[in-house]
Backbone bond lengths (Angstrom), bond angles and torsions (degrees), N, CA, C in turn:
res aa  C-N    CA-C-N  psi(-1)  N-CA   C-N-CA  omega(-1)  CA-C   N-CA-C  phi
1 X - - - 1.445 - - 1.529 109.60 -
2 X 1.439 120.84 -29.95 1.451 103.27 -170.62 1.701 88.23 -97.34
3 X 0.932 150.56 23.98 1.754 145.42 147.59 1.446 95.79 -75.19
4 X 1.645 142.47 -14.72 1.167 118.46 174.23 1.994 101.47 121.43
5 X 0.906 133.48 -14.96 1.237 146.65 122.71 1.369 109.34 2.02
6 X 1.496 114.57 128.92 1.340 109.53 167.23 1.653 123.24 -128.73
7 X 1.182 107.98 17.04 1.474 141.61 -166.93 1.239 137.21 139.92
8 X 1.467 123.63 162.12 1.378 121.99 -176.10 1.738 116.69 -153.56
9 X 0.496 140.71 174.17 1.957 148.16 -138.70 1.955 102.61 -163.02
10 X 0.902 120.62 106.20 1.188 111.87 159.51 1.827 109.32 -143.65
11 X 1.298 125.99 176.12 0.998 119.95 -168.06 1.857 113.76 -114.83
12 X 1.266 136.76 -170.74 1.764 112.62 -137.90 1.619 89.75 -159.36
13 X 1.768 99.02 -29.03 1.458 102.92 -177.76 1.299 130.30 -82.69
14 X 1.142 150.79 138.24 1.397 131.57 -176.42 1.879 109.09 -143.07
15 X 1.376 140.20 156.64 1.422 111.25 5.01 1.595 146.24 -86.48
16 X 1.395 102.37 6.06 1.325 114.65 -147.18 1.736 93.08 -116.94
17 X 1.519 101.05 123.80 1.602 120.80 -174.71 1.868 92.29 -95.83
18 X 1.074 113.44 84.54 1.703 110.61 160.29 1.365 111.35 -102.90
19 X 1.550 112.59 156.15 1.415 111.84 -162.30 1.630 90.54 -73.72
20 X 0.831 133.16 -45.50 1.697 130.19 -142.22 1.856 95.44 -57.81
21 X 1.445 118.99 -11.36 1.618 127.26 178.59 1.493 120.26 -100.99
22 X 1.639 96.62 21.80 1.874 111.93 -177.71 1.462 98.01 -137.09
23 X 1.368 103.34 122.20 1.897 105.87 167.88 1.439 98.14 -50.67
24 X 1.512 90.36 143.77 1.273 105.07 164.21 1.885 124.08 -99.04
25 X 0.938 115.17 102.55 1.560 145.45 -148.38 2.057 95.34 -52.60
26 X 1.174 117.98 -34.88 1.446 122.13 164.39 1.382 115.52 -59.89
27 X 1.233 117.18 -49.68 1.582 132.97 -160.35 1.679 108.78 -84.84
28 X 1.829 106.51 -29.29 1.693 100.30 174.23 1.322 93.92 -82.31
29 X 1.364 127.23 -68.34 2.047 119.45 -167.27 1.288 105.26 -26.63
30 X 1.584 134.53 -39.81 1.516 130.68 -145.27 1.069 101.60 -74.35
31 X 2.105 99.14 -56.05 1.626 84.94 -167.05 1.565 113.88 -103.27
32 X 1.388 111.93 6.25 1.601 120.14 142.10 1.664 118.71 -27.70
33 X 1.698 88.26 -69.66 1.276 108.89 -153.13 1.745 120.20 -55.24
34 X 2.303 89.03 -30.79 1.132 110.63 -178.04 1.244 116.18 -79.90
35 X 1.308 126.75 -0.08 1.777 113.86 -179.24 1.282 94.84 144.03
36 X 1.216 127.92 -50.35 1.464 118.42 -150.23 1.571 123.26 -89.05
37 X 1.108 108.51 159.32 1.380 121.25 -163.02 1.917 109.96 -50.95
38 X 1.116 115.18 152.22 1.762 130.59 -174.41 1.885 77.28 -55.03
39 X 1.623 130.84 -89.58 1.321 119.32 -145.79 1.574 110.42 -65.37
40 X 1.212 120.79 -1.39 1.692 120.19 176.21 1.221 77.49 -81.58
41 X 1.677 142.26 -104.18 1.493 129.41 -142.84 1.440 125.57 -49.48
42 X 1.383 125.19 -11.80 0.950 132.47 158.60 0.966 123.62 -47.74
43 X 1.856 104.82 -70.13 1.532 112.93 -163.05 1.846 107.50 -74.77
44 X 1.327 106.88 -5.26 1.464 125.12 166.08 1.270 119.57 -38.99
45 X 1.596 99.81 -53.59 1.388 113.36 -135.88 1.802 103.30 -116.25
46 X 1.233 91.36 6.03 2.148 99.76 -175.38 1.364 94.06 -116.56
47 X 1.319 127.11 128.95 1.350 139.86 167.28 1.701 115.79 -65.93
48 X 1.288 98.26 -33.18 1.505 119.11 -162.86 1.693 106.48 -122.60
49 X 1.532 130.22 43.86 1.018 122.69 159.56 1.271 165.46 21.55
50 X 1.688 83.59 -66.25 1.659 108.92 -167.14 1.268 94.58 -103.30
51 X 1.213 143.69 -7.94 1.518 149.11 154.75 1.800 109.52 -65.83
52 X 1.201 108.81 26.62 1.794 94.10 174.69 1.194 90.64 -172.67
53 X 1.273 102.29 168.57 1.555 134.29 161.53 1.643 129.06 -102.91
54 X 1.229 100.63 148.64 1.705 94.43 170.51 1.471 119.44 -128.69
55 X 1.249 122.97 130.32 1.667 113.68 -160.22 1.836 80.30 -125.08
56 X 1.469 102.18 129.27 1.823 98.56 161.63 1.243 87.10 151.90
57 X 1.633 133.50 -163.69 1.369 157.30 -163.39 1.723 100.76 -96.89
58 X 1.105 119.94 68.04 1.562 103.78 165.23 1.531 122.81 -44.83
59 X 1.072 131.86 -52.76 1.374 122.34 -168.17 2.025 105.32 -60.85
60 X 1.235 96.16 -18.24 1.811 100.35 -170.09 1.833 100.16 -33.04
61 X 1.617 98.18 138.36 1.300 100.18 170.60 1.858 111.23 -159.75
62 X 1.072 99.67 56.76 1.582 117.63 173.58 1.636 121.58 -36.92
63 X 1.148 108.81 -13.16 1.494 118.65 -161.24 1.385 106.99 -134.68
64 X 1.049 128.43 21.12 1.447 133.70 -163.27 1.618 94.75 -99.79
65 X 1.010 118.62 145.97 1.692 134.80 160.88 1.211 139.18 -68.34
66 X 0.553 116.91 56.24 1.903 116.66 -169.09 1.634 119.97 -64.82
67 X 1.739 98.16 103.76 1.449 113.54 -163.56 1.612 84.39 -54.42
68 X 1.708 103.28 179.75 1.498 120.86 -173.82 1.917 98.36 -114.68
């Protein structure tokens, strides 16, 4: 995080690497991209949740709109 990093997702459970316990890299940019906060696209984008962790700025929202 201090290289500029604004979060990260990895998983805690082991032995078994199934995708549904890896963001899916389409599904965080989208709704990243669209406004919403770093732990909304996250928790978006993992089928399997409770198999990981997330270390970074959840509320982050760089891309968000701010009506006038």
């Amino acid at each position: 995080i201090e290289a500029g990093a604004t979060g990260s997702y990895g998983t805690v459970s082991e032995p078994c690497n199934y995708w549904q316990k890896f963001p899916n890299p389409q599904v965080v940019l989208l709704h990243y991209l669209l406004g919403e906060s770093l732990i909304e696209a996250y928790w978006k984008s993992v089928a399997w949740p409770s198999q990981g962790v997330f270390i970074g700025e959840p509320l982050a929202t760089p891309y968000k709109r701010i009506s006038n």
